[in-house]
C-alpha positions in Angstrom: -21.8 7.9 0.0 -19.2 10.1 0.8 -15.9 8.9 1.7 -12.9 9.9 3.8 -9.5 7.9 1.9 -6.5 8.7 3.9 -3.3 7.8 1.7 -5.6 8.5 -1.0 -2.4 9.9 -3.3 -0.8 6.9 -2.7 -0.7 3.5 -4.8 -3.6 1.6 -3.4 -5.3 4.7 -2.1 -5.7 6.4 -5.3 -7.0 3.4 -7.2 -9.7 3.2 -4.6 -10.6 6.9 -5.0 -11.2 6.4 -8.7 -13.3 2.9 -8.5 -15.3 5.1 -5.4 -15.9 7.9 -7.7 -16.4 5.2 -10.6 -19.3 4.1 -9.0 -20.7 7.7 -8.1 -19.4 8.0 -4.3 -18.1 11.0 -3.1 -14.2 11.5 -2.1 -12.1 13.2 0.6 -8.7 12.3 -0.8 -5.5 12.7 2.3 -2.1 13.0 1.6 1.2 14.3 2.4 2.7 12.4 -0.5 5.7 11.7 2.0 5.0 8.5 -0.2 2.4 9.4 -2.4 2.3 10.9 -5.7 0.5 13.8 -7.4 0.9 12.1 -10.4 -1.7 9.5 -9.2 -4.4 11.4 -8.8 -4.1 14.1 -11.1 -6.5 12.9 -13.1 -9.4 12.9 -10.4 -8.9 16.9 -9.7 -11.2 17.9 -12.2 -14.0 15.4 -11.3 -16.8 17.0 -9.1 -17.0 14.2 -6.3 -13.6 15.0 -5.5 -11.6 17.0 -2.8 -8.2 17.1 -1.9 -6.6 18.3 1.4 -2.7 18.2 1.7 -3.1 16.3 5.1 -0.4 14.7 7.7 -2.9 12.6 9.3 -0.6 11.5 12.4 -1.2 15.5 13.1 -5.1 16.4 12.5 -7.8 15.4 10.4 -10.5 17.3 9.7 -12.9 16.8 7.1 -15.6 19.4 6.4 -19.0 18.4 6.0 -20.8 14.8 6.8 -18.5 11.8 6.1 -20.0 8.3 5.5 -16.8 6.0 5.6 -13.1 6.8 6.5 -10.5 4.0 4.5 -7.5 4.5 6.3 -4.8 3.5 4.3 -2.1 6.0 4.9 1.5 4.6 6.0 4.5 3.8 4.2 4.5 0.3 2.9 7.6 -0.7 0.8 10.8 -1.6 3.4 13.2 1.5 2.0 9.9 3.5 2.7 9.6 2.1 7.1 13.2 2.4 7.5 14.3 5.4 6.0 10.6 6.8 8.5 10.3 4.7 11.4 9.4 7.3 13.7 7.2 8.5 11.5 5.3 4.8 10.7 4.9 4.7 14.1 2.9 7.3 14.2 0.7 6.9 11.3 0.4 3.2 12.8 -0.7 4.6 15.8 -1.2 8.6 16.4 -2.8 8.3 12.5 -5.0 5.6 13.2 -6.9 6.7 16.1 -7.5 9.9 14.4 -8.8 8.2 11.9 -11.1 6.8 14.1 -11.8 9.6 15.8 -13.4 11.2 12.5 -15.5 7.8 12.0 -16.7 8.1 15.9 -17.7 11.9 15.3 -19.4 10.8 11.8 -21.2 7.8 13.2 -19.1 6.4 9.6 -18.1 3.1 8.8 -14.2 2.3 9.0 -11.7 0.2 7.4 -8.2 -0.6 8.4 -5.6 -1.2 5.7 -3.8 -3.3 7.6 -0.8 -6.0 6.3 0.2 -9.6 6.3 3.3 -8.1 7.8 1.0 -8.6 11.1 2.0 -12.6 10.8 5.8 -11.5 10.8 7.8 -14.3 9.6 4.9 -17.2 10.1 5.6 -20.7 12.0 2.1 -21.4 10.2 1.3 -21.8 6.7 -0.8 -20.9 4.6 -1.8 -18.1 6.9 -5.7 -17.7 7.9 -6.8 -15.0 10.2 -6.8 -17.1 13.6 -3.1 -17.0 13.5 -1.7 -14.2 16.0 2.0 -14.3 13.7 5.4 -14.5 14.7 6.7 -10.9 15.4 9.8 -9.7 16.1 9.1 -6.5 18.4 12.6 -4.9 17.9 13.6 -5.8 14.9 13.9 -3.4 11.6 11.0 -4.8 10.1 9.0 -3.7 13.4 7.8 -0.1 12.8 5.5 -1.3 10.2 4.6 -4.9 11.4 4.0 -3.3 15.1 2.3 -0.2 14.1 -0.1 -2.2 11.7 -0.7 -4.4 14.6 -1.0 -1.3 17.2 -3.6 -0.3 14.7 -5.9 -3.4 14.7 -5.5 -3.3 18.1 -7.4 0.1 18.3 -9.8 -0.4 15.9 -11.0 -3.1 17.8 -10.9 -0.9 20.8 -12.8 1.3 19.3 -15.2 -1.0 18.2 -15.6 -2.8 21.6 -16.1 0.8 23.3 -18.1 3.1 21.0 -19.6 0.7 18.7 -18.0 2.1 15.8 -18.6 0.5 12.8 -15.2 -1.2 11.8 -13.5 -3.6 9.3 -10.2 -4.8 9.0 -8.1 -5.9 5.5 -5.1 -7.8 5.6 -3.7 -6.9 2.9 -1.2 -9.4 1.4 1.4 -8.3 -1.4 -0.3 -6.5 -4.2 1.3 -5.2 -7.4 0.1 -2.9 -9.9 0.2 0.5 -12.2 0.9 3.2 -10.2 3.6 1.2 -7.9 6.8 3.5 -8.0 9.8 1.6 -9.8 12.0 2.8 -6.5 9.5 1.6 -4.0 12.3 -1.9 -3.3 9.2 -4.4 -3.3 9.7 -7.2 -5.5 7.5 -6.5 -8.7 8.5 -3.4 -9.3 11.9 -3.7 -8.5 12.4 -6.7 -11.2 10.1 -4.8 -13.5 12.5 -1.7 -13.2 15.9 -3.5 -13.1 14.5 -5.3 -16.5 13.4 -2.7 -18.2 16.7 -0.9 -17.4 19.1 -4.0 -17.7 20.1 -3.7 -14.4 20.4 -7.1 -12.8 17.7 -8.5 -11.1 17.9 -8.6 -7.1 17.1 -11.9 -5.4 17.8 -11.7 -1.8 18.6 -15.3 -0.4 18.4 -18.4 -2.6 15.3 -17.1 -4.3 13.1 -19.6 -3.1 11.2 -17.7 -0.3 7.4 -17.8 -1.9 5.1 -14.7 -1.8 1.2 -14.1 -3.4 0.9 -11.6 -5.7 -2.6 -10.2 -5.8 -3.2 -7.6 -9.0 -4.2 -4.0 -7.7 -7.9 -4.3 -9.4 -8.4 -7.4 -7.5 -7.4 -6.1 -4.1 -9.9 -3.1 -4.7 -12.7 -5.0 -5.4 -12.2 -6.2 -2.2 -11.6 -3.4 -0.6 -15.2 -2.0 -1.3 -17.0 -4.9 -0.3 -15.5 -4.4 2.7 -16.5 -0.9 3.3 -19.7 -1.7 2.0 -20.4 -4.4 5.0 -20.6 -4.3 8.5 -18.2 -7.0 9.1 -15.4 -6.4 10.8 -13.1 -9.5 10.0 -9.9 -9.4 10.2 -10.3 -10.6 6.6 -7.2 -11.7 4.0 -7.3 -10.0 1.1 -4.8 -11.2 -1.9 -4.0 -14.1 -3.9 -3.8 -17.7 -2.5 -1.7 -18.5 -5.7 2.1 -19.2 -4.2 5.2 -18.9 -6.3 8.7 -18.6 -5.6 10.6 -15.1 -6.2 13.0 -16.9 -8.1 10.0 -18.1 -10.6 8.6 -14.4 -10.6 11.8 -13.4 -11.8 11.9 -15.7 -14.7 8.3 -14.5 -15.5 9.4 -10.9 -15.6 12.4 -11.8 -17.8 10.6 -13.4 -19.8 7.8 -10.7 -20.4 10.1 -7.9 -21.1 12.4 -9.9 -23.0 14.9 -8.7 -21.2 18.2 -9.6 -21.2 19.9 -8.7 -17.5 21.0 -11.2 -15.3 20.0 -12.2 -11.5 22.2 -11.3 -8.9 21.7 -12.8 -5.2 22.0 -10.7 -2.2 22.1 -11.7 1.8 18.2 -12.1 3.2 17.6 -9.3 4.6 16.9 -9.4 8.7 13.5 -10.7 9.6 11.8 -11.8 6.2 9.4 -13.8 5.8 10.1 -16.7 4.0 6.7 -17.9 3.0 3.7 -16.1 2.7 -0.1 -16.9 1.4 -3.3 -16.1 2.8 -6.5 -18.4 3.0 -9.0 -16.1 2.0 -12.0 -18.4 3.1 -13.2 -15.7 5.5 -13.3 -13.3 2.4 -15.1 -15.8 0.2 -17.4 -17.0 2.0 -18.8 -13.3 3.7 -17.7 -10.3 1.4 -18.2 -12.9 -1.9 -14.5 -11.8 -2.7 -11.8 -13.6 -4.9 -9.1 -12.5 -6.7 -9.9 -12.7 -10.8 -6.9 -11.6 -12.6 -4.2 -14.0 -13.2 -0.2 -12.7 -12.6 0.3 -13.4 -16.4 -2.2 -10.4 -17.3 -1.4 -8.4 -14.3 2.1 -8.4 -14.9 1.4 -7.7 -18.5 -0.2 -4.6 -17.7 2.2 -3.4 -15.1 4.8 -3.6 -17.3 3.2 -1.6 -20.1 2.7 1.0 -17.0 6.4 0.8 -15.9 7.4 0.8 -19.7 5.5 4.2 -20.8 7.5 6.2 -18.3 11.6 5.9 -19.3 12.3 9.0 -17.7 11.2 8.0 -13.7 12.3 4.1 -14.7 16.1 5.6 -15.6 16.3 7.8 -12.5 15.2 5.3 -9.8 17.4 2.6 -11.6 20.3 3.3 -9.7 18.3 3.8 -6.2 17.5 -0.2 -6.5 21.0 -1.6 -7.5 22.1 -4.0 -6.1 21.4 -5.7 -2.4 19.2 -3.0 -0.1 20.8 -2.2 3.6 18.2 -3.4 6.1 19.0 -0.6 8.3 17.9 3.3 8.5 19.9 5.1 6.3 22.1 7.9 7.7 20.1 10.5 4.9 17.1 9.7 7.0 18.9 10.8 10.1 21.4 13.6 9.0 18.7 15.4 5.9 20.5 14.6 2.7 18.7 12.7 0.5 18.9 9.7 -0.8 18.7 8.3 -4.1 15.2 7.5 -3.4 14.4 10.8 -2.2 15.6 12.5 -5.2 13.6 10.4 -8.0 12.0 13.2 -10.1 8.2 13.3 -10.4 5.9 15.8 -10.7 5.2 18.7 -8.3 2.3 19.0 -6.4 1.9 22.3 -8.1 2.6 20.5 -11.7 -0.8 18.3 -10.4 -2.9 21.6 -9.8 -2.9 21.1 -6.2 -3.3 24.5 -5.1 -4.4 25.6 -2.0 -7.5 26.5 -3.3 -7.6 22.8 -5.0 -7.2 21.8 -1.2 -9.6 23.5 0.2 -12.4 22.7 -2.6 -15.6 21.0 -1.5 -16.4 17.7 -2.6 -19.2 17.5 -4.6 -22.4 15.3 -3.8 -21.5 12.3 -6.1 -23.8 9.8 -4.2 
């Protein structure tokens, strides 16, 4: 099978590029790494089922040759990520998706949605199953990603309804992982960071707001069972385990052995305050469940975090302390923010050429 990932040099997308080509699929990988990172897929340039194309999907896509599945996961994800680009969420939500779909029409291709529990805004219903049409505010900061995600099911179902095209929809709830970007602001990484850095840790509100945490792997595996069907769902994909941010704190202390303290900040406008999936739907028609505990996962996330001192020193200080939920005047006037200047590696340092991004994919199943 040969397989269209948009986002592909992003967290999720690039772990489902390698357990694609893992199992001898083919991959299109499309990025404009406004999010991404080279460093993610850097080691699937060399491997002949994979292509690259430097890509702003809200613009074009085009894919040479026959294309089996399009995963759309491309969009900012991470709040510092939507509200330093909310114009530009927008239009992955929206101008993105329906290319997306467009490509899937022309290919006669199966297509999944990356969409979010965000869709469920701050929930008057709990746990959350996918009958629930969520509690959304439709102006607030938080809305450029929980309206575009939503604008997105919406025309995939559209799309579905009118050209029959073969579609499925994730919701994907909070997943953590290697390859999550110590400045991204979510939760995990930010603790992981601010321990490993002995910065103190950020709890916004009392700390006893609950989230799921679903290990990367995990969410993957469900991920291809989805494309693999021809259900369309919507289907809840992470970890019915609850626990407070205040306990995942403690956990994270704990595991590094670190010694900072916690530091509590104002909620920030519009967050949810409790959030777990039922994942029924997922177990009972994709045969899905999560496997990996968030003693394990967090014990290998850590090791990833840990192995790179350099990135966790520079993106310590983009983190500190209590996050403005509002759009940064960088993202208005140009000059960058902390965020925006966290070193990495260049595209070029990856050996993303233009001949790299033009290179065939090879016929890997």
């Amino acid at each position: 099978m040969r397989v269209a990932v948009t986002g592909g040099g992003g967290f999720l997308g690039s772990h489902l590029c390698e357990a694609l080509l893992r199992r001898g699929d083919s991959v299109v990988c499309l990025d404009d790494f406004s999010t991404g990172d080279p460093e993610n897929i850097a080691p699937l340039l060399s491997h002949p089922g994979f292509a690259f194309q430097h890509t702003d999907v809200s613009e074009s896509m085009d894919v040479a040759g026959h294309i089996d599945a399009v995963a759309h996961l491309a969009s900012p994800a991470s709040p510092p990520d939507y509200l330093r680009r909310p114009l530009e969420t927008l239009a992955v939500g929206s101008r993105g998706t329906e290319n997306a779909l467009r490509l899937a029409l022309l290919h006669d291709a199966r297509f999944i949605l990356a969409s979010t529990s965000e869709i469920y805004g701050d929930p008057l219903v709990h746990p959350q199953e996918e009958a629930y049409w969520g509690n959304v505010n439709s102006i607030g900061p938080r809305s450029v990603y929980d309206e575009a995600k939503r604008y997105a099911e919406a025309a995939s179902a559209a799309y579905r309804r009118t050209y029959d095209v073969n579609v499925g929809i994730a919701r994907i709830f909070n997943t953590y992982g290697p390859r999550m970007r110590p400045h991204d602001g979510r939760v995990v990484s930010s603790f992981i960071t601010q321990a490993l850095t002995g910065e103190p840790l950020t709890i916004y509100g009392d700390g006893k707001q609950t989230r799921s945490f679903c290990y990367v792997d995990d969410l993957i595996r469900g991920l291809v069972a989805l494309l693999d069907s021809t259900e369309m769902g919507p289907f809840n994909l992470g970890n019915p385990v609850e626990r407070t941010v205040s306990e995942l704190a403690e956990t994270v202390l704990a595991m590094t052995g670190s010694t900072s303290e916690v530091k509590h900040h104002p909620l920030p406008v519009d967050d949810p305050v409790r959030r777990r999936p039922v994942i029924t739907r997922a177990q009972e028609v994709l045969g899905w469940q999560p496997e990996i505990d968030i003693t394990e996962g967090l014990r290998r996330t850590v090791a990833y975090f840990a192995a790179r001192p350099d990135r966790l020193g520079a993106s310590a200080a983009a983190i500190r302390g209590g996050q403005d939920m509002t759009v940064p005047l960088a993202a208005v006037t140009g000059t960058p923010t902390a965020a925006q200047t966290i070193p990495g590696p260049a595209v070029a340092a990856a050996g993303m050429t233009s001949a790299t991004a033009s290179r065939p994919a090879g016929s890997g199943g």
